[in-house]
N, C-alpha and C positions, 0 to 999 in steps of 0.2 A: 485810422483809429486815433480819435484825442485822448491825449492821457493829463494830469496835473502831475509836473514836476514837484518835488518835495526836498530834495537833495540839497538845495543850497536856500533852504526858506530863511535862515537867519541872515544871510547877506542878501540876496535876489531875489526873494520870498517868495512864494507862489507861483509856478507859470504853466502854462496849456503848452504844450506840445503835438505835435502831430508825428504819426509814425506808426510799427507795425511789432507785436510780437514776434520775436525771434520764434523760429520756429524748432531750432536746437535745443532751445533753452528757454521753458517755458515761462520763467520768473523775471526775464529780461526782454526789455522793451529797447528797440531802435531809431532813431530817427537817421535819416538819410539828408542830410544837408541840400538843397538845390542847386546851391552854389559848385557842387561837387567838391567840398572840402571832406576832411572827415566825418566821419560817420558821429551818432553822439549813443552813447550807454549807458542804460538804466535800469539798475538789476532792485526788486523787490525789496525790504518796502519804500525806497523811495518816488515809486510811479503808482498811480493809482487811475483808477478807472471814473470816479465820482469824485465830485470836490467836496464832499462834507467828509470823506473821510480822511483826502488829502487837507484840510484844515485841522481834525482831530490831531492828526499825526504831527504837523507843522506846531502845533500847538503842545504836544510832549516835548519836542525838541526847546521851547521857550522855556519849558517849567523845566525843565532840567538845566538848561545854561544860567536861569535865575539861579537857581540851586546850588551848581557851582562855584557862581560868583559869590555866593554869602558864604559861601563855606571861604572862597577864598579872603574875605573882607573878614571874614575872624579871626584869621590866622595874622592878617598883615593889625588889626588892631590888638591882638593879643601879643605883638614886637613889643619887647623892652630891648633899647638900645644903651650902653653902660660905657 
């Protein structure tokens, strides 16, 4: 099963994955490395099924880290230093 990662869309943006629902854990997707390293985990919602909804989602994480940084850019232009 392909999934689109979403997990780390601000540094690595975007990526396809292959792998299998856990079958314990219905929210949590696996991949199994070939190389037989570790395993990789990816619990709901950063794995999706369809990529428009993995861009919707990758795309609230951008409006909200803009967000943040203006709130942080008022606080450091709102310094008086004395």
């Amino acid at each position: 099963m392909n999934v689109w990662i979403t997990k780390y869309a601000l540094t690595q943006g975007i990526y396809k994955i292959d792998g299998e629902r856990s079958e314990s854990q219905p929210n949590m997707f696996v991949r199994i490395k070939p190389s037989g390293g570790p395993h990789e985990y990816y619990h709901k919602p950063y794995w999706h099924e369809r990529k428009a909804d993995a861009l919707r989602h990758a795309d609230s994480f951008r409006l909200k880290k803009i967000a943040s940084l203006k709130r942080v850019i008022a606080k450091l232009e709102g310094l008086k230093f004395r």
